[in-house]
C-alpha positions in Angstrom: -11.7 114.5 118.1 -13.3 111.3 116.5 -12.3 111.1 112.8 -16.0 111.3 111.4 -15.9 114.7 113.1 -12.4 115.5 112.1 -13.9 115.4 108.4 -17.1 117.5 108.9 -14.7 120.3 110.0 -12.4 120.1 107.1 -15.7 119.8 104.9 -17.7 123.0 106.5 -15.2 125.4 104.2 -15.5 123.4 101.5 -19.7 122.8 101.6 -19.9 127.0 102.0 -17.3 127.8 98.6 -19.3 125.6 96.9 -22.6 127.0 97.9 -21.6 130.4 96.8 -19.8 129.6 93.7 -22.3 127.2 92.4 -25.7 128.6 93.6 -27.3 126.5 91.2 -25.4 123.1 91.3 -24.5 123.7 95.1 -28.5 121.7 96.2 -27.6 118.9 98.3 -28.8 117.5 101.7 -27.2 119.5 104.6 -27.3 117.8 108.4 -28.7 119.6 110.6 -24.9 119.4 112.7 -23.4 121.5 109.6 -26.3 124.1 109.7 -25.9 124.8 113.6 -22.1 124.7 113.1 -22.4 126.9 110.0 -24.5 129.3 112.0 -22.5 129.6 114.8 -20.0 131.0 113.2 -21.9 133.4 111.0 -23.9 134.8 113.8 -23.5 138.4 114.2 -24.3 138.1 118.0 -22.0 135.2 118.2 -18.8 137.5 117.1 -19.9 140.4 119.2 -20.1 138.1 122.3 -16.7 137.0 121.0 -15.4 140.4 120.7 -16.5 141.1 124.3 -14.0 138.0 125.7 -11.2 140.1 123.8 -12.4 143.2 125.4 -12.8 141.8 128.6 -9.1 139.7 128.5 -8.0 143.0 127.3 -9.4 144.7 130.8 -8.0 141.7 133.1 -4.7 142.8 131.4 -4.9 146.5 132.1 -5.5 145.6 135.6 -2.6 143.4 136.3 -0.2 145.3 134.0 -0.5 148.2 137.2 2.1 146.3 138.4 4.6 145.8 135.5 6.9 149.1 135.0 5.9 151.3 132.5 9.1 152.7 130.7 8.4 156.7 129.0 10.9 158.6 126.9 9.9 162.2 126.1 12.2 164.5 123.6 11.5 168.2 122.9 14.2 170.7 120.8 14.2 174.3 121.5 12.0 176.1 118.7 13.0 179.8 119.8 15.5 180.5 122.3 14.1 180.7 125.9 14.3 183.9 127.6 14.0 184.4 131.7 14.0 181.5 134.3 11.2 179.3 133.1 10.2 177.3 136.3 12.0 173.9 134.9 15.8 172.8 134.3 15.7 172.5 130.4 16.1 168.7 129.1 16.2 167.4 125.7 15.2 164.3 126.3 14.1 162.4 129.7 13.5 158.6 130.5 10.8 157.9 133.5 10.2 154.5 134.7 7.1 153.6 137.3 5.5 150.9 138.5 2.7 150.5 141.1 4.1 148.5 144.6 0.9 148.2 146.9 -2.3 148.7 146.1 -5.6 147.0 148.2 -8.0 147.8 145.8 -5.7 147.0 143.1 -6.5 143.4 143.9 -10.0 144.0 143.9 -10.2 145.5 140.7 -8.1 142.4 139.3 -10.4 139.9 140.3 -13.4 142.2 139.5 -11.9 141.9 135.8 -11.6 138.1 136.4 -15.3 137.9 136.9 -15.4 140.3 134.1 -13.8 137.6 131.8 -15.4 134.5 132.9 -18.6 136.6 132.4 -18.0 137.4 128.7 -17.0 133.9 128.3 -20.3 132.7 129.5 -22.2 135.1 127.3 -20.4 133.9 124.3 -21.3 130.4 125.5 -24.8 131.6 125.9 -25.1 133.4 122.3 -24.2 129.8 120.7 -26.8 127.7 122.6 -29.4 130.2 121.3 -28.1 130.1 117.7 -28.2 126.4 118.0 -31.5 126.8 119.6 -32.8 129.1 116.3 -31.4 126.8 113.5 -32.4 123.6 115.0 -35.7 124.7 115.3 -35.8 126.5 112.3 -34.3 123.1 110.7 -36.7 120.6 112.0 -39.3 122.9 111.1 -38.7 123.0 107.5 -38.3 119.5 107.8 -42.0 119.1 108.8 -43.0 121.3 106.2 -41.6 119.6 103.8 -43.3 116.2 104.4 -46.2 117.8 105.0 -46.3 119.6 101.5 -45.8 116.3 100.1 -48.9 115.2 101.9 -50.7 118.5 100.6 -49.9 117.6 96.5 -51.2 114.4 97.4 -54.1 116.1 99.3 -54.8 118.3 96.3 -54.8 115.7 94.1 -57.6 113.8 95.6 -59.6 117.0 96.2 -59.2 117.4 92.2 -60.6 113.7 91.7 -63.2 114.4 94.2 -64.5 116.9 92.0 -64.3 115.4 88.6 -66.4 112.6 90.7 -68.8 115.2 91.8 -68.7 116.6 88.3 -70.1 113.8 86.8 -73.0 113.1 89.8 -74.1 116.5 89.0 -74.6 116.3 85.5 -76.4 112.5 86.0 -78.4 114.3 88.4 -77.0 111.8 91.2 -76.1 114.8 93.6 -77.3 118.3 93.6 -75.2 121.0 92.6 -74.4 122.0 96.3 -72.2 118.7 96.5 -69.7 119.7 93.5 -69.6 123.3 94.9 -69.1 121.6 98.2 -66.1 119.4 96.2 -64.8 122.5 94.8 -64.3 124.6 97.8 -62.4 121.7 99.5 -60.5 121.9 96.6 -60.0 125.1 97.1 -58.9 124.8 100.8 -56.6 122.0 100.0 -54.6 124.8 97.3 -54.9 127.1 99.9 -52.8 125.0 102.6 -50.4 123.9 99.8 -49.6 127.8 99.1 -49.7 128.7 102.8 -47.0 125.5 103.3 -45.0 126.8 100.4 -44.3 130.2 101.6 -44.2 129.1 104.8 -41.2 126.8 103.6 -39.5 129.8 101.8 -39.3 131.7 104.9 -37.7 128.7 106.8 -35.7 128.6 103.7 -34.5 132.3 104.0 -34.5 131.8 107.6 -31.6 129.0 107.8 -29.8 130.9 104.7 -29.7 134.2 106.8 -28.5 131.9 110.0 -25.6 130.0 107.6 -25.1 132.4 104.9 -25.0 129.8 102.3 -27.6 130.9 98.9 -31.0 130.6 99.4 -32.3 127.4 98.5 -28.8 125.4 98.5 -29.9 123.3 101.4 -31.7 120.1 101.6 -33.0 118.8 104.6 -31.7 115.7 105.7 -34.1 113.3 108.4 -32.0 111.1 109.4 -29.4 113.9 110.7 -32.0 115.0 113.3 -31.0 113.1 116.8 -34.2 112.2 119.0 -34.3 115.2 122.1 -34.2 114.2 125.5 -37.7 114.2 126.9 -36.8 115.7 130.3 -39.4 117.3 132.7 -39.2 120.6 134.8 -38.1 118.4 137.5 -35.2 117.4 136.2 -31.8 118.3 137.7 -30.6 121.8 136.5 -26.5 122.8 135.4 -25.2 126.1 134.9 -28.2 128.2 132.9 -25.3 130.4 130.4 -27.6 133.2 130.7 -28.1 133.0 134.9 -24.4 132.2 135.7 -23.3 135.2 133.3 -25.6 137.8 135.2 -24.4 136.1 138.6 -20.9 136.9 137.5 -21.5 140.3 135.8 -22.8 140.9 139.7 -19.8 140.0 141.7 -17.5 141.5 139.0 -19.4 145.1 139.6 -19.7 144.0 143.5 -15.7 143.5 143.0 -15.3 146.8 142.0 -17.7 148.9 144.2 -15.2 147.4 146.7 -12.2 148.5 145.2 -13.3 152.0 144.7 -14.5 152.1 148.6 -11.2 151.3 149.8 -9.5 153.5 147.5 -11.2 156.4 149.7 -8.9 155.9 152.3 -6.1 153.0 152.2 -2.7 154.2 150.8 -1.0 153.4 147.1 2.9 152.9 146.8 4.3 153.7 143.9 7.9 152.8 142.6 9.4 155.6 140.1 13.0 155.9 138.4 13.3 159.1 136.6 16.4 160.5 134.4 16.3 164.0 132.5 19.3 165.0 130.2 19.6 169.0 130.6 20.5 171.1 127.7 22.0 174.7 127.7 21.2 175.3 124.0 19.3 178.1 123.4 19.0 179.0 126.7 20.1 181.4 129.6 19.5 178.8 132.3 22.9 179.3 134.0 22.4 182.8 134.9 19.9 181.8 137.3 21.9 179.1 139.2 25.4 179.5 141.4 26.5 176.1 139.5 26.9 175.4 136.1 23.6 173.4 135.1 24.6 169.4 135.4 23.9 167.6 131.8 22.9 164.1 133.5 19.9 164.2 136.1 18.6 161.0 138.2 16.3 160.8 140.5 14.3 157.8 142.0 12.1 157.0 144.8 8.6 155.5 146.1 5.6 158.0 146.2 3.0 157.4 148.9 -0.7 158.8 148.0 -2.5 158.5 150.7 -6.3 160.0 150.5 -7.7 162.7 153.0 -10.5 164.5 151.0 -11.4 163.4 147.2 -15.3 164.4 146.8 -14.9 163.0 143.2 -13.5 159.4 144.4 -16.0 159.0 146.6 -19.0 160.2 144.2 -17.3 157.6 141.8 -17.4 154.4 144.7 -21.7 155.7 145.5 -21.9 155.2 141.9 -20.0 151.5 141.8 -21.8 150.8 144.4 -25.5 151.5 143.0 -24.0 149.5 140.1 -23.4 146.9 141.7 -26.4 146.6 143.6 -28.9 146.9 140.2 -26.4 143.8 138.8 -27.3 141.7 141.5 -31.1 142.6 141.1 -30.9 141.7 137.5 -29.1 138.9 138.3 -32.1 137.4 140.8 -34.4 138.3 137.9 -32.8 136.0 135.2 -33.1 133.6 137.3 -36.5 133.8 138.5 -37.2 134.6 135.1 -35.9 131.5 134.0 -37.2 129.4 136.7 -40.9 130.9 135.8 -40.2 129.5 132.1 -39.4 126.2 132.9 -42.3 126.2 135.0 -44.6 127.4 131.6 -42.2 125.2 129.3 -43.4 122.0 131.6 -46.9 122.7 131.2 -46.7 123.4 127.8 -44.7 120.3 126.9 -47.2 118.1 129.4 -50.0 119.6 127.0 -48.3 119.2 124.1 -47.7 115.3 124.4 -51.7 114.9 125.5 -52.2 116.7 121.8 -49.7 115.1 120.1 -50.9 111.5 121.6 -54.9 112.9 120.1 -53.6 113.6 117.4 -52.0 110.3 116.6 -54.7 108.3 117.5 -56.6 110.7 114.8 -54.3 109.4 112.7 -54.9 105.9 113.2 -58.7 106.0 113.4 -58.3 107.5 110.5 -56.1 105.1 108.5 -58.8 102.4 109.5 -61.4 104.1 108.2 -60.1 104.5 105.0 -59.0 101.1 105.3 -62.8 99.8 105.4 -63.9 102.5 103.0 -61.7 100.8 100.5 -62.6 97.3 101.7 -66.5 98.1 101.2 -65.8 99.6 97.5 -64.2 96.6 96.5 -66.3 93.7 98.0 -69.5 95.8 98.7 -71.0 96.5 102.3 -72.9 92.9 102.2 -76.2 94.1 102.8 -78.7 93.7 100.3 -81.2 96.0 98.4 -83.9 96.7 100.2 -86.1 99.8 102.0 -84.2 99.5 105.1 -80.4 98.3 103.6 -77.3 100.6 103.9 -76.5 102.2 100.3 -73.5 101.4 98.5 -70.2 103.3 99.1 -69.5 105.7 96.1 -65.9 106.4 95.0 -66.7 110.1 96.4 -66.3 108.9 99.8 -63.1 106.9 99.2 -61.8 110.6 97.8 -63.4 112.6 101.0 -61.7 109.5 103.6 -58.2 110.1 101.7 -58.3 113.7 102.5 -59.1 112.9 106.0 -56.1 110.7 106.2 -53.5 113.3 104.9 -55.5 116.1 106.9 -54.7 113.6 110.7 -51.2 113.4 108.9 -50.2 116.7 108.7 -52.1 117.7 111.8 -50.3 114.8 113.6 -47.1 116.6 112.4 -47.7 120.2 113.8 -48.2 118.8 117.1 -45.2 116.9 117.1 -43.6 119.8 116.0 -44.8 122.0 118.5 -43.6 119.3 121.2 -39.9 119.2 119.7 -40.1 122.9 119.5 -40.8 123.0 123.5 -38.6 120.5 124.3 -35.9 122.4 122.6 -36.7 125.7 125.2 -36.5 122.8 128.1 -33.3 121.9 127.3 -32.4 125.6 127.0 -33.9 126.5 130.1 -32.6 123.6 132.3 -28.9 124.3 131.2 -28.9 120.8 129.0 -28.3 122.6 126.1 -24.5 120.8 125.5 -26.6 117.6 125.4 -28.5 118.4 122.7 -25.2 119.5 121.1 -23.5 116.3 121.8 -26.1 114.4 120.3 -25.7 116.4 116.9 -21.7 115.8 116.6 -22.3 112.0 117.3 -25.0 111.9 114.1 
């Protein structure tokens, strides 16, 4: 472990005492590494998932432990005093000992419980990717509402001079009214956006608190801590998809154990047992019934062979394992078809995307250029001269109308870029790439 990341760790604890203590002095920037680790580990579905490895190391363990002794010690005094021959030498306490010796399906069940484990693993794997999926995007989408809310205050403000312009054309009579009703519904529009981005960013705000569980409003977006995502195409080569390879081993785990419960309809079990009962004559009449006194120490040991003719409720029990384990592996094809059919979609998308996202840039530009000679012809004039068939002079209302333009390509430039990030995010996801993404956050 590098040491930059040795100190994130040892600051994560710190950075979320802080945050709850000092809601109100705990407002600084947050990378986007410490929100996805922060979430990880205050994700509800992450700690079930986690709780289904200990469940499932748990089962491995029952399975194995088959062949371990088991050691029992039972104790029982006499309430009343026993009357008659009762079926069973009286003991006050006995001691058994048993073990299973061979077992065929035992070994089946064992490695079904293997697959069992390395499937929970796999899920819990698969829960993190998606809550690093969720606070990534969530974080870089904040992140481009934020800029573009700056862009919207300036917007805003240029809609107000526009109409303060318009204001006074009006009352010179240089512009009908319809043009400073014109001025003030864009006005309007641009406080319109700037609310919709605000509560927009509120919700991303609530959003990444509910993911981390640090205060609403304690974190601050941080650029730079965003890595560039690998641009990688449908095409490209595909790893171990968490959520495929966990239904691929969920089905041979139940396939495992459909197995094991067919064989257990007719191959044999050995089992090793040790057994020692310490006979009592209190309160009893036990003699009277035998030619010998009774003895006080009992032993007995021995292997017991179960070997199965007719067990309607075994077999019922195997027909069941066995339609389990066919529906697993049915679910199993359909994740990953289903995943195959959304990297398909997700490469479409994304190929649409960039073709926006390039538009929208080039918007952007043209924009910037216009603007450019907008301000070019206010200051120098448009060099033509008076006359019935000369171009009129630019008015400052136009300068105002060519600015809003600009921050309108800006932010729309943004949401497409967004958009992009956001589907090259499910790419990754989809393709099994997911750890790269990861990477590339712990090396920021």
């Amino acid at each position: 472990m590098t040491t930059p990341r040795r100190w994130r760790m040892a600051t994560l604890p710190l950075l979320a005492a802080t945050a709850v203590c000092l809601p109100g002095m705990a407002r600084a920037q947050v990378s986007l590494a410490t929100v996805v680790d922060l979430a990880q580990k205050n994700s509800t579905g992450v700690r079930a998932a986690f709780a289904d490895v200990n469940k499932a190391s748990a089962v491995l363990s029952e399975t194995k432990d088959a062949v371990i002794p088991s050691v029992n010690l039972n104790t029982g005094i006499p309430v009343f005093p026993e009357v008659g021959f009762t079926g069973q030498p009286p003991s006050i306490w006995s001691g058994t000992v048993q073990s299973l010796v061979y077992s065929v399906p035992q070994k089946k069940y064992i490695d079904a419980a293997s697959k069992g484990l390395l499937a929970a693993k796999t899920r819990l794997k698969d829960a993190q990717e998606q809550v690093a999926l969720d606070a990534s995007t969530a974080y870089i989408e904040l992140d481009t509402v934020n800029r573009e809310l700056d862009i919207a205050q300036h917007q805003e403000q240029d809609a107000a001079r526009l109409v303060d312009i318009e204001q006074q054309r009006a009352e010179a009579g240089v512009d009908p009214l319809t043009e400073l009703l014109n001025a003030k519904l864009t006005a309007a529009e641009m406080k319109l956006k700037r609310i919709h981005l605000e509560t927009r960013a509120e919700n991303l705000a609530k959003q990444l608190s509910a993911l981390t569980g640090l205060p609403r409003g304690s974190i601050l977006i941080d650029h730079a801590s965003i890595p560039e995502i690998p641009q990688l195409t449908g095409d490209a080569p595909r790893r171990n998809v968490q959520s495929v390879k966990a239904a691929d081993l969920i089905a041979q785990s139940k396939a495992l154990q459909a197995k094991g419960d067919n064989e257990s309809n007719y191959l044999p079990e050995l089992r090793f047992f040790v057994q020692y009962n310490r006979n009592t004559t209190i309160l009893n009449d036990v003699n009277n019934f035998f030619k010998n006194p009774l003895p006080a120490n009992n032993f007995a040991s021995g292997i017991s062979v179960q070997i199965p003719l007719i067990d309607m409720g075994r077999r019922a029990r195997a027909r069941e394992s066995a339609a389990d384990a066919l529906r697993s592996r049915v679910e199993a094809e359909q994740a990953e078809k289903q995943n195959d059919l959304a990297i398909t979609d997700l490469d479409g998308s994304i190929r649409e995307l960039a073709a926006q996202a390039e538009i929208a840039a080039l918007k952007q530009q043209i924009s910037s250029e216009q603007l450019r000679t907008v301000l070019t012809e206010l200051k120098s004039g448009n060099g033509s001269e008076a006359g019935p068939g000369s171009q009129p002079q630019l008015s400052p209302k136009t300068e105002q109308l060519a600015r809003i333009d600009v921050s309108q390509k800006r932010q729309d430039s943004m949401d497409a870029g967004f958009d992009l990030a956001k589907a090259r995010l499910n790419l990754l996801r989809s393709l099994g790439h997911m750890q790269d993404w990861l990477d590339e956050l712990k090396g920021k």
